[in-house]
PyMOL Python script that loads the backbone (N, CA, C, O; Angstrom):
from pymol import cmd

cmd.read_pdbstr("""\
ATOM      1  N   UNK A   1       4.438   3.227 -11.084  1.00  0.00           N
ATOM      2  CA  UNK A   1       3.023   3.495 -10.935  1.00  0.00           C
ATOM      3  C   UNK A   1       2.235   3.027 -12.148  1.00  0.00           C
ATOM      4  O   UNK A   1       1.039   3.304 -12.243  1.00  0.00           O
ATOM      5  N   UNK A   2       2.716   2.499 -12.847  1.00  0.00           N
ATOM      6  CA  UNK A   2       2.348   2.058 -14.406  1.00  0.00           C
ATOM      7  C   UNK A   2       1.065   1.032 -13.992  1.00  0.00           C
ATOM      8  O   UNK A   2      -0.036   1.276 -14.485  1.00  0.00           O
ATOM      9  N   UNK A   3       1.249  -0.273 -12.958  1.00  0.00           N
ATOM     10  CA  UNK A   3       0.119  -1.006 -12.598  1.00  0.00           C
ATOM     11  C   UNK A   3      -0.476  -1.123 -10.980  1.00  0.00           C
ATOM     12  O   UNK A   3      -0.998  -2.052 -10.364  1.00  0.00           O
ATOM     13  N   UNK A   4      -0.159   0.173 -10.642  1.00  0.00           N
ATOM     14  CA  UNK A   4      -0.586   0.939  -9.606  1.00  0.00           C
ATOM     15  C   UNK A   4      -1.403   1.508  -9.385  1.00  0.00           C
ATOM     16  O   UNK A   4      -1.134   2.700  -9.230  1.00  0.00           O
ATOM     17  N   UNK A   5      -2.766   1.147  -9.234  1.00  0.00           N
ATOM     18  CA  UNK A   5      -4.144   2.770  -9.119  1.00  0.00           C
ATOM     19  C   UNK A   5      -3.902   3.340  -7.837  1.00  0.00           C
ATOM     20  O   UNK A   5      -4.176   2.733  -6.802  1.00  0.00           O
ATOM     21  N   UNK A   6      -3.467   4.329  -7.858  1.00  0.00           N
ATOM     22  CA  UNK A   6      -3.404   5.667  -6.838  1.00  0.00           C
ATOM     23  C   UNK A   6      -4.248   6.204  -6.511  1.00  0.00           C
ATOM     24  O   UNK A   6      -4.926   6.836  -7.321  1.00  0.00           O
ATOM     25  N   UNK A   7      -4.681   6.150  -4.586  1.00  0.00           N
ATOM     26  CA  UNK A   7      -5.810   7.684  -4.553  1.00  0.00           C
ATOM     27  C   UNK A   7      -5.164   8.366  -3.603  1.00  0.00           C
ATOM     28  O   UNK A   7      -4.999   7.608  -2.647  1.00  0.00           O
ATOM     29  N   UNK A   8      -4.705   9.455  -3.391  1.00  0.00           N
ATOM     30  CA  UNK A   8      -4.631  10.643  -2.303  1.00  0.00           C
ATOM     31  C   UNK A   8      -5.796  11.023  -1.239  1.00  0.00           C
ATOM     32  O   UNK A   8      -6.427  12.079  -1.283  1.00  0.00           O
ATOM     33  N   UNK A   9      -6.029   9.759  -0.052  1.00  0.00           N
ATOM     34  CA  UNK A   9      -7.192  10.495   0.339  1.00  0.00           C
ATOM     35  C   UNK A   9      -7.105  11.238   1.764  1.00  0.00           C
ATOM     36  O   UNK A   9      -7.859  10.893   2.673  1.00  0.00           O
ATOM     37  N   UNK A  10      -6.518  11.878   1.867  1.00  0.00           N
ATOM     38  CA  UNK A  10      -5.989  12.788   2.933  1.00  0.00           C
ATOM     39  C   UNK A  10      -6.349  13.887   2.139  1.00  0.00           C
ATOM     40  O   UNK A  10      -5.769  14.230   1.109  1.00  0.00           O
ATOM     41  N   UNK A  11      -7.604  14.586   2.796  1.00  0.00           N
ATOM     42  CA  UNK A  11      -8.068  15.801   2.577  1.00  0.00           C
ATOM     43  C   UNK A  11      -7.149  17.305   2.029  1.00  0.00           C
ATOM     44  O   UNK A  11      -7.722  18.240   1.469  1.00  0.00           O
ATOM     45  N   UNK A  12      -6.342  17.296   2.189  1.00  0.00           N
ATOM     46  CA  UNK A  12      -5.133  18.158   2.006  1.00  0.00           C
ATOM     47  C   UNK A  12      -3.877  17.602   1.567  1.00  0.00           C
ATOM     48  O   UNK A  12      -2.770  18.108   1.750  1.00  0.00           O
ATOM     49  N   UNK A  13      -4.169  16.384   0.899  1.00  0.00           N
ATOM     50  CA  UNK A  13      -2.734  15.987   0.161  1.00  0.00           C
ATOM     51  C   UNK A  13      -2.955  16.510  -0.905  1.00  0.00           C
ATOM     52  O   UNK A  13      -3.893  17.238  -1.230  1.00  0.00           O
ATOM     53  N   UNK A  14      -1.800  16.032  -1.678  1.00  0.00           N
ATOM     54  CA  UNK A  14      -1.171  16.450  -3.192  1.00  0.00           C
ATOM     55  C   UNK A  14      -2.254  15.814  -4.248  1.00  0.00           C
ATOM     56  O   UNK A  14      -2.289  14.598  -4.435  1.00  0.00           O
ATOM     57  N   UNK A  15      -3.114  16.699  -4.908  1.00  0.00           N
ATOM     58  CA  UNK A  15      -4.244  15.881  -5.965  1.00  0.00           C
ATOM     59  C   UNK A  15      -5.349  14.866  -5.093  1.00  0.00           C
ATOM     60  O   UNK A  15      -5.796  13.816  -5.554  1.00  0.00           O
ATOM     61  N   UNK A  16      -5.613  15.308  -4.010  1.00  0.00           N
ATOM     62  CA  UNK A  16      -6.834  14.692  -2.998  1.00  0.00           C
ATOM     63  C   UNK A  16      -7.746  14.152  -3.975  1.00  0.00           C
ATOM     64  O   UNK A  16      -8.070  14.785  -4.980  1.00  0.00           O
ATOM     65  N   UNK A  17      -8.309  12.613  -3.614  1.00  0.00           N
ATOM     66  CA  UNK A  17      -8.997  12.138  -4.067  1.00  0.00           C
ATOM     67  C   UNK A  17     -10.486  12.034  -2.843  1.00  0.00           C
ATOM     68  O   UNK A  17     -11.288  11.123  -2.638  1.00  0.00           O
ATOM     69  N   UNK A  18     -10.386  12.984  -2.424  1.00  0.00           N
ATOM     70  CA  UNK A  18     -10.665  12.723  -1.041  1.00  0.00           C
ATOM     71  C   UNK A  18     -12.527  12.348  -0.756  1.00  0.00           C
ATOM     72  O   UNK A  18     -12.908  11.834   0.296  1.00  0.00           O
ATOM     73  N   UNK A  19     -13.226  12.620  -1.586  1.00  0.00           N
ATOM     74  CA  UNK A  19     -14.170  12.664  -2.315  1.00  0.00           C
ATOM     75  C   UNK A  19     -14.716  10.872  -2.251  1.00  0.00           C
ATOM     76  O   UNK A  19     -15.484  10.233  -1.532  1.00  0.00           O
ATOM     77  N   UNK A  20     -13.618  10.485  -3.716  1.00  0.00           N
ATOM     78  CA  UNK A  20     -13.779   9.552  -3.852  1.00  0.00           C
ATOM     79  C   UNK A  20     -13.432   8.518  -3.104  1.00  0.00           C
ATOM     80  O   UNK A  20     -13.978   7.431  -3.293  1.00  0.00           O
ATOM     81  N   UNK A  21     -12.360   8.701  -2.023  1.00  0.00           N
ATOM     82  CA  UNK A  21     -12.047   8.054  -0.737  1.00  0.00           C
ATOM     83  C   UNK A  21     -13.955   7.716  -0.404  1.00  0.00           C
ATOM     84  O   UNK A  21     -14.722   6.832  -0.787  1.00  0.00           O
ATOM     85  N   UNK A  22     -14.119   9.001   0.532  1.00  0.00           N
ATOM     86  CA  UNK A  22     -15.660   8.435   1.203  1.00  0.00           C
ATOM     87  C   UNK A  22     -16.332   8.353   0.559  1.00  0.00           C
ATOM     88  O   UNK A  22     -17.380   8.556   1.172  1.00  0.00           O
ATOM     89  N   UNK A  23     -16.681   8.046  -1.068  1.00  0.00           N
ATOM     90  CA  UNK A  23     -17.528   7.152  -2.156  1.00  0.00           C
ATOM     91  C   UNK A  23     -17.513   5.341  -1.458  1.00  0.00           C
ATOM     92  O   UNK A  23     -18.257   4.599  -0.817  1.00  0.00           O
ATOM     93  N   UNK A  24     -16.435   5.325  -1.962  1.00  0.00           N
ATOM     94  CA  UNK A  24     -15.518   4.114  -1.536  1.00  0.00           C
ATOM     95  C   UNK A  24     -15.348   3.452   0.167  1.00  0.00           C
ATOM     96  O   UNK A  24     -14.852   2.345   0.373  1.00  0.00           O
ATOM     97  N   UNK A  25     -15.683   4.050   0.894  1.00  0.00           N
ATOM     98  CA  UNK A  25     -15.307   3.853   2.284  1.00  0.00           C
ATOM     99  C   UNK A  25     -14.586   3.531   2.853  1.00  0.00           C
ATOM    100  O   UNK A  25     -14.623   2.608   3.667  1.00  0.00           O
ATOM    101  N   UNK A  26     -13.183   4.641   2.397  1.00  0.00           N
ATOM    102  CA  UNK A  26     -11.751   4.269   3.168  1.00  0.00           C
ATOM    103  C   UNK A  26     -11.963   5.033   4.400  1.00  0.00           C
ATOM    104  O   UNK A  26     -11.575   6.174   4.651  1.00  0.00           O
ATOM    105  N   UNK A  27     -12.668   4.191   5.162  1.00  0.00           N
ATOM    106  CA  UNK A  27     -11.967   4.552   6.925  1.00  0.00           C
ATOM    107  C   UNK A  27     -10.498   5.073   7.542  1.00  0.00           C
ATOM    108  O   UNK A  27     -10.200   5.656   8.585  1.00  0.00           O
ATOM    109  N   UNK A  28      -9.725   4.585   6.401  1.00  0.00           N
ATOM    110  CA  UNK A  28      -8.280   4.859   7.133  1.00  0.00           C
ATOM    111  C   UNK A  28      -7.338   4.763   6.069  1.00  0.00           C
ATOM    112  O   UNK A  28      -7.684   4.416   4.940  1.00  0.00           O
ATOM    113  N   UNK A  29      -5.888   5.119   6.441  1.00  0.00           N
ATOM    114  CA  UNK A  29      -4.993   5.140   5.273  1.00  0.00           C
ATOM    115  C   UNK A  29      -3.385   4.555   5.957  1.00  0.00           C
ATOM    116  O   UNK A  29      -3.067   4.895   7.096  1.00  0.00           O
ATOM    117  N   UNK A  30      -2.577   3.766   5.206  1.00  0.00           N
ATOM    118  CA  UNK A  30      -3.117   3.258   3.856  1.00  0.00           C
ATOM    119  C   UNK A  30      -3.957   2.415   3.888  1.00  0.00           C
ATOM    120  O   UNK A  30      -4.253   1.790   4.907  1.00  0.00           O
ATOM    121  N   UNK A  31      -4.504   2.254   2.713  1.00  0.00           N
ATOM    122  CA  UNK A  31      -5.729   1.175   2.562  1.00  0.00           C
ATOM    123  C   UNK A  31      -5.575   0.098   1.022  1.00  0.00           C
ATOM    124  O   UNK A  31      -5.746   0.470  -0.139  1.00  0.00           O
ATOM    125  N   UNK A  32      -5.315  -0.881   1.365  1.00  0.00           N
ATOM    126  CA  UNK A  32      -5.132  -1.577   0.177  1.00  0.00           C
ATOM    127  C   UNK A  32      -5.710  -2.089  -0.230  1.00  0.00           C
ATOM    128  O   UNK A  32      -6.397  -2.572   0.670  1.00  0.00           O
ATOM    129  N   UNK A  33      -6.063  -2.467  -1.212  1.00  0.00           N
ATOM    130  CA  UNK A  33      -7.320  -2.861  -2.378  1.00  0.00           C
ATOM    131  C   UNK A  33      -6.735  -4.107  -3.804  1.00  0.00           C
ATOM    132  O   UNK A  33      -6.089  -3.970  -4.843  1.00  0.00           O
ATOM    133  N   UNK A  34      -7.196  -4.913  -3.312  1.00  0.00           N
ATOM    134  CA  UNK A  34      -6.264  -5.736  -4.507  1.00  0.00           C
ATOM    135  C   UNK A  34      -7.628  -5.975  -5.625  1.00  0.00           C
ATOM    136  O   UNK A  34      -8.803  -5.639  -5.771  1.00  0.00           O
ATOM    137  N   UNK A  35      -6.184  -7.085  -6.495  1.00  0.00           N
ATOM    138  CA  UNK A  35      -7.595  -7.254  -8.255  1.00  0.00           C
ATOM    139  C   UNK A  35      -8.340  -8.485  -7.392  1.00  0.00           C
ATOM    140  O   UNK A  35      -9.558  -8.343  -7.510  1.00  0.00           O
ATOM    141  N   UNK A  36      -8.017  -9.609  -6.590  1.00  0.00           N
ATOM    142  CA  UNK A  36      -8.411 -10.609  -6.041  1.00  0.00           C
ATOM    143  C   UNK A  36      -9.374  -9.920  -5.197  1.00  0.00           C
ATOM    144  O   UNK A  36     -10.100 -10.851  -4.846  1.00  0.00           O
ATOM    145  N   UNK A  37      -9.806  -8.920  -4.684  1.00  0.00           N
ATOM    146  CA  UNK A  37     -11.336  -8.082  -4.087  1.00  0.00           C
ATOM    147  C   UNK A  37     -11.034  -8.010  -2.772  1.00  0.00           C
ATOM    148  O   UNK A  37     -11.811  -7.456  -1.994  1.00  0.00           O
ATOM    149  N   UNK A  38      -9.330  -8.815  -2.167  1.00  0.00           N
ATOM    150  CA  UNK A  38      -9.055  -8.591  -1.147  1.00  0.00           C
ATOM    151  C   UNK A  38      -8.774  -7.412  -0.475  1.00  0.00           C
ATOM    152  O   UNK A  38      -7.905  -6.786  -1.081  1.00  0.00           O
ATOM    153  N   UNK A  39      -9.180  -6.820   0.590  1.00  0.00           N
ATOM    154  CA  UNK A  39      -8.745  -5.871   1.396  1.00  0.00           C
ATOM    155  C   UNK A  39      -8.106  -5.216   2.506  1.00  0.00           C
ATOM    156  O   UNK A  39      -8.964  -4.939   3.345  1.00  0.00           O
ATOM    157  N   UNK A  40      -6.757  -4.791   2.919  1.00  0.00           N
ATOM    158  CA  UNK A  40      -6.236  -4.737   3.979  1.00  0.00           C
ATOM    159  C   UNK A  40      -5.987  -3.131   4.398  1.00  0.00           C
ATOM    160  O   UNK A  40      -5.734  -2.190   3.646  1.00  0.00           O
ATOM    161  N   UNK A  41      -6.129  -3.140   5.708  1.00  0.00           N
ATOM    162  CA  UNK A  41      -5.515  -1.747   5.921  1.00  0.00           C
ATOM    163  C   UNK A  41      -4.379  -1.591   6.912  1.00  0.00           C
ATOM    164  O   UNK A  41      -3.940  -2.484   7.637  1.00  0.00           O
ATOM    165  N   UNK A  42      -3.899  -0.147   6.834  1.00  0.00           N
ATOM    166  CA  UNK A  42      -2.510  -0.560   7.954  1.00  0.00           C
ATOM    167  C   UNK A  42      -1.377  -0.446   6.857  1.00  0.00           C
ATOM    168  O   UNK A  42      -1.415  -0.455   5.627  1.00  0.00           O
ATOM    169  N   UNK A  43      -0.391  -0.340   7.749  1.00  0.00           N
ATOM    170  CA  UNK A  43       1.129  -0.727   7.031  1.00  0.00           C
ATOM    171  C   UNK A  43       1.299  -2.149   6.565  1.00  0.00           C
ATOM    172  O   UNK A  43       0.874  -3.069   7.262  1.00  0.00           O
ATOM    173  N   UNK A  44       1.958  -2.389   5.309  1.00  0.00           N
ATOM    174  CA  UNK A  44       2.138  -3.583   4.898  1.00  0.00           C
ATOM    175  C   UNK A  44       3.367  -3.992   4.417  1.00  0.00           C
ATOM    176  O   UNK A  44       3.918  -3.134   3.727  1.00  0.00           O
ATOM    177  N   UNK A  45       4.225  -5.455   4.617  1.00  0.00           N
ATOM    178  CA  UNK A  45       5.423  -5.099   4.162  1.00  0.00           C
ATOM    179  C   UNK A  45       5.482  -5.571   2.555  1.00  0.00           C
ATOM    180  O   UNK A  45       4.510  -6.080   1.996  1.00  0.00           O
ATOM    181  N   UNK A  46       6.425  -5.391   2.069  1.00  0.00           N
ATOM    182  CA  UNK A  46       6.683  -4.893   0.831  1.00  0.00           C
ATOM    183  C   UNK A  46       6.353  -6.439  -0.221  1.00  0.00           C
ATOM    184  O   UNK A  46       5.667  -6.477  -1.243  1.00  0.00           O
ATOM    185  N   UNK A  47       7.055  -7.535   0.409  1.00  0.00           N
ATOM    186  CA  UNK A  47       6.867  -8.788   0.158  1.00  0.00           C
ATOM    187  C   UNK A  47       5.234  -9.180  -0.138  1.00  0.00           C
ATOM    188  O   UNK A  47       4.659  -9.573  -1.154  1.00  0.00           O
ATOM    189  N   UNK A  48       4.653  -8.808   1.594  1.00  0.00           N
ATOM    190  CA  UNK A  48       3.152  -9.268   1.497  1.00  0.00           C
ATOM    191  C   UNK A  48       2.371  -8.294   0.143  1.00  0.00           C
ATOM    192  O   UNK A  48       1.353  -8.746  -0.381  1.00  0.00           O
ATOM    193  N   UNK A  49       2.802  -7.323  -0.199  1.00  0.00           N
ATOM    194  CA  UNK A  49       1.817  -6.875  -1.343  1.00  0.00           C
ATOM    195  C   UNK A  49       2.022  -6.804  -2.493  1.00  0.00           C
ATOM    196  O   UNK A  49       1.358  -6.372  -3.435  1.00  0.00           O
ATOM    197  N   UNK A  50       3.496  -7.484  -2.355  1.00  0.00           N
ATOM    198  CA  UNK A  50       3.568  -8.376  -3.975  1.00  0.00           C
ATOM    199  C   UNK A  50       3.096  -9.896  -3.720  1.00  0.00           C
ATOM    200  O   UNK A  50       3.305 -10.677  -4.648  1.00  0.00           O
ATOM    201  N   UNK A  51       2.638 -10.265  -2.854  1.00  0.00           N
ATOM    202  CA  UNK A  51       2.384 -11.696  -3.223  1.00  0.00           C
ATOM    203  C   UNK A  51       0.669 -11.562  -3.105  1.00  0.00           C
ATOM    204  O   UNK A  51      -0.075 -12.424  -3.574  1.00  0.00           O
ATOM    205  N   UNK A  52       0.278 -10.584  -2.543  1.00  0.00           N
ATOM    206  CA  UNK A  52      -1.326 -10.148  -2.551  1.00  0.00           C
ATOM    207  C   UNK A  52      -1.687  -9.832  -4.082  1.00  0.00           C
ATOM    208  O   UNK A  52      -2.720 -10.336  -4.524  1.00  0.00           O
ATOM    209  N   UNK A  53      -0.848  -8.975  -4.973  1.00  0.00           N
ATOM    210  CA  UNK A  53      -1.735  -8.457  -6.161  1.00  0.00           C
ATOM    211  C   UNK A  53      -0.816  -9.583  -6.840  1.00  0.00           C
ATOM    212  O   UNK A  53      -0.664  -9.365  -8.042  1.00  0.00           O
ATOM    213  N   UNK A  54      -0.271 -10.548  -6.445  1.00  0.00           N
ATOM    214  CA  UNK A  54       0.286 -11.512  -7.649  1.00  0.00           C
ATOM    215  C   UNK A  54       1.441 -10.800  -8.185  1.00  0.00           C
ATOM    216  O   UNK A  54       1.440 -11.194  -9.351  1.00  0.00           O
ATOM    217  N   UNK A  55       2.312 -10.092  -8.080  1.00  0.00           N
ATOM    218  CA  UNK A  55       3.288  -9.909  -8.522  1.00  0.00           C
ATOM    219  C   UNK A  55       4.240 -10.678  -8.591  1.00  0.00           C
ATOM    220  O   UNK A  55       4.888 -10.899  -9.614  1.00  0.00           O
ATOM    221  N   UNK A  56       4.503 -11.372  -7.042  1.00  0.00           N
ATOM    222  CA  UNK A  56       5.541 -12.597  -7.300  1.00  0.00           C
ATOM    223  C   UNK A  56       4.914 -13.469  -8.162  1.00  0.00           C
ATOM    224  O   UNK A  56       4.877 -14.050  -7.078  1.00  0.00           O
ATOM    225  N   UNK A  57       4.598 -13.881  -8.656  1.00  0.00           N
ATOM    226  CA  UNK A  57       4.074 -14.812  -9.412  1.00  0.00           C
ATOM    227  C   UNK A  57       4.816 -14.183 -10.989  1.00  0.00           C
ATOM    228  O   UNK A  57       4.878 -14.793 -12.057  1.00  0.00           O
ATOM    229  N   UNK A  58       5.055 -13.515 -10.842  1.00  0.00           N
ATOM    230  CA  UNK A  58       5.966 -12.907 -12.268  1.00  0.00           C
ATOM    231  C   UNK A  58       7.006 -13.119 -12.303  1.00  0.00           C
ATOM    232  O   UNK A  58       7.679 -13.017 -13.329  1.00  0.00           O
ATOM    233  N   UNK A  59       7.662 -13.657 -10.625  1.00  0.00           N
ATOM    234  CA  UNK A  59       9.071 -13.799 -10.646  1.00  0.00           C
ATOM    235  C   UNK A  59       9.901 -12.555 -11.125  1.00  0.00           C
ATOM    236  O   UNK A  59      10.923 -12.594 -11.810  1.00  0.00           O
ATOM    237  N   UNK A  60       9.219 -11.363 -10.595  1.00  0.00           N
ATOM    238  CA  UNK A  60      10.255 -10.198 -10.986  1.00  0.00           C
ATOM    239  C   UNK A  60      10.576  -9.087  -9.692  1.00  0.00           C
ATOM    240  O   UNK A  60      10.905  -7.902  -9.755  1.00  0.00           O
ATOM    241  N   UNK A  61      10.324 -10.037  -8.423  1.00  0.00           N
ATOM    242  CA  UNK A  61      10.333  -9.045  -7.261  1.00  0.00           C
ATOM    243  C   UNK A  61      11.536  -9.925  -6.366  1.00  0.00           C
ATOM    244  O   UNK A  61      11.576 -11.151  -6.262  1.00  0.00           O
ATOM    245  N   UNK A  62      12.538  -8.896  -5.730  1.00  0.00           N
ATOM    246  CA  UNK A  62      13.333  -9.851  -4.682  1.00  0.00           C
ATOM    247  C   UNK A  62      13.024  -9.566  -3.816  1.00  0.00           C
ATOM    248  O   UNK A  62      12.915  -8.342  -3.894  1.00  0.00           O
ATOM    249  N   UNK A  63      12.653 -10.005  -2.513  1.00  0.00           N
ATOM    250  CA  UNK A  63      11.909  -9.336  -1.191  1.00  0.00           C
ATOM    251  C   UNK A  63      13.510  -9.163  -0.342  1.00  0.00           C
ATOM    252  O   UNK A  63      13.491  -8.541   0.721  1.00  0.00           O
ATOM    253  N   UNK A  64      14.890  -9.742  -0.860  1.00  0.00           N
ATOM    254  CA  UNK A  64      16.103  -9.188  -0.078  1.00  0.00           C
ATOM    255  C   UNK A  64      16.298  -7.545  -0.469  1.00  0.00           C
ATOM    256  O   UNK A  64      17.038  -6.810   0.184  1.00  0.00           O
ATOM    257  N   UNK A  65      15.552  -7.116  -1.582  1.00  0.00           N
ATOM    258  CA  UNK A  65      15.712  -5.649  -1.564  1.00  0.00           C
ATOM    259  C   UNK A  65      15.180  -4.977  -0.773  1.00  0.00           C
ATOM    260  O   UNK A  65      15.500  -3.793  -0.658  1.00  0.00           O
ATOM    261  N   UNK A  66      13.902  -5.732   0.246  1.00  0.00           N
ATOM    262  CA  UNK A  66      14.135  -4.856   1.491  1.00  0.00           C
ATOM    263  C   UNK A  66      14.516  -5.025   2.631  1.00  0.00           C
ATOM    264  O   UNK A  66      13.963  -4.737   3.693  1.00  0.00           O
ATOM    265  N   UNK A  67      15.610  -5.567   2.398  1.00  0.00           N
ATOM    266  CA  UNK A  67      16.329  -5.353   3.833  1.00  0.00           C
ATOM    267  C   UNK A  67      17.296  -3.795   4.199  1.00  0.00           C
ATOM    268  O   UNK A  67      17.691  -2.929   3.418  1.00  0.00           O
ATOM    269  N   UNK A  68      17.427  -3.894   5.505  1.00  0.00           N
ATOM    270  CA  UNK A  68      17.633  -2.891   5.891  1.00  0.00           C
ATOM    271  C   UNK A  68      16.738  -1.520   6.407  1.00  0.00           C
ATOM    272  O   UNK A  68      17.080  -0.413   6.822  1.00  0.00           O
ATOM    273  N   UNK A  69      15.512  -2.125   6.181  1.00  0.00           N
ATOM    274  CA  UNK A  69      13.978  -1.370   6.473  1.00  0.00           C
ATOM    275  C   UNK A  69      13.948  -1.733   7.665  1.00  0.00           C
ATOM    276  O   UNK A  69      14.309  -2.875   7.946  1.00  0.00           O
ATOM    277  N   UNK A  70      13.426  -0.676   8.840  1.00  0.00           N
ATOM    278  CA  UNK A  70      13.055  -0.553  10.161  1.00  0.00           C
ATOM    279  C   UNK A  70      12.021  -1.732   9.955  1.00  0.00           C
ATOM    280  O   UNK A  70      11.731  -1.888   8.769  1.00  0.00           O
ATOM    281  N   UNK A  71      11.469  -2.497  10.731  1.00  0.00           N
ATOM    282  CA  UNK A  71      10.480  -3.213  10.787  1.00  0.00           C
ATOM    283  C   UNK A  71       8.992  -2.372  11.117  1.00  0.00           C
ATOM    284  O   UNK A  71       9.060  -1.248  11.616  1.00  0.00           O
ATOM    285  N   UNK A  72       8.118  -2.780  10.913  1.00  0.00           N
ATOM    286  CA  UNK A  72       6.983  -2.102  10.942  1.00  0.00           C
ATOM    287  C   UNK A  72       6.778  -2.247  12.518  1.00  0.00           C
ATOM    288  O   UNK A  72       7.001  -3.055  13.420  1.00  0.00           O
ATOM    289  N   UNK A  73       6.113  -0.736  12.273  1.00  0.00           N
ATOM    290  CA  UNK A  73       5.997  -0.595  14.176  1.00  0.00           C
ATOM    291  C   UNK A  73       6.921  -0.349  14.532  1.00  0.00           C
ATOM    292  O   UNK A  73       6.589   0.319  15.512  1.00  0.00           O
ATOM    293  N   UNK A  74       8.325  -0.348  14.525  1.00  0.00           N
ATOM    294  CA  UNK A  74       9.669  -0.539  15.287  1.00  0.00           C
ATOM    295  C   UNK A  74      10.063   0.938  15.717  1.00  0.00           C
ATOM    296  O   UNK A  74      11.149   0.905  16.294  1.00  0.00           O
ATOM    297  N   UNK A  75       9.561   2.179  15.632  1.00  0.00           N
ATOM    298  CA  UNK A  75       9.601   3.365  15.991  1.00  0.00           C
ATOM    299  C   UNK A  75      10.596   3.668  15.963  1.00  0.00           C
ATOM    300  O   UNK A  75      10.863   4.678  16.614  1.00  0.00           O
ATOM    301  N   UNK A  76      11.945   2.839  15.047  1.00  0.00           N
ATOM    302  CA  UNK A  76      12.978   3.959  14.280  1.00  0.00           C
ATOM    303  C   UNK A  76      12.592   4.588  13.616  1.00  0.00           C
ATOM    304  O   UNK A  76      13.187   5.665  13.658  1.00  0.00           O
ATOM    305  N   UNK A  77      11.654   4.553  12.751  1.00  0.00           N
ATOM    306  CA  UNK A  77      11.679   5.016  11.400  1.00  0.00           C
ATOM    307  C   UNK A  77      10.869   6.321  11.539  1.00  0.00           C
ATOM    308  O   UNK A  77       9.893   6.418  12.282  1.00  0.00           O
ATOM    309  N   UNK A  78      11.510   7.654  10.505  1.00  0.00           N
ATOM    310  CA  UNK A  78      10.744   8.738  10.494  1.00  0.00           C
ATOM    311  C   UNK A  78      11.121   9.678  11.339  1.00  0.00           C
ATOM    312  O   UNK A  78      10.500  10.739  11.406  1.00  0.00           O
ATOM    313  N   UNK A  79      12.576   9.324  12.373  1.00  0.00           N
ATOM    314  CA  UNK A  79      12.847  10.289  13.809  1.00  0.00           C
ATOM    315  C   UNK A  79      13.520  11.467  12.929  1.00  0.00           C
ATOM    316  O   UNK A  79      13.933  12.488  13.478  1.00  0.00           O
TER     317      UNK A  79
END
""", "prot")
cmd.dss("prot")
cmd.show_as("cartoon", "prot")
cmd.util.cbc("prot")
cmd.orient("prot")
């Protein structure tokens, strides 16, 4: 979490930012916010949001570490 900004905006989560959510106008969660001003919402896979905030570009991410992850949407995950 070191180059991570975190908000909790689920009204009843842990340290709710929830406030500053509808400052901001997060319609929905998760909601991603990059330094490039880009914006996505929805589930994202792990690859696409290191290559969104530039992380691969550091050459310090392997995207084979997530294998073995349900695919998004795939309604294994969470039973």
């Amino acid at each position: 979490w070191a180059i991570i900004d975190y908000a909790e905006c689920a009204p009843k989560g842990y340290r709710s930012q929830f406030a500053t959510c509808i400052e901001r106008k997060v319609d929905g969660y998760p909601t991603w916010r990059f330094g490039n001003g880009k914006e996505q919402g929805g589930e994202m896979e792990l690859a696409d949001i290191a290559r969104e905030s530039g992380y691969l570009k550091r050459g310090t991410f392997d995207p084979s570490l997530e294998g073995g992850v349900p695919p998004l949407g795939g309604g294994a995950a969470c039973q």
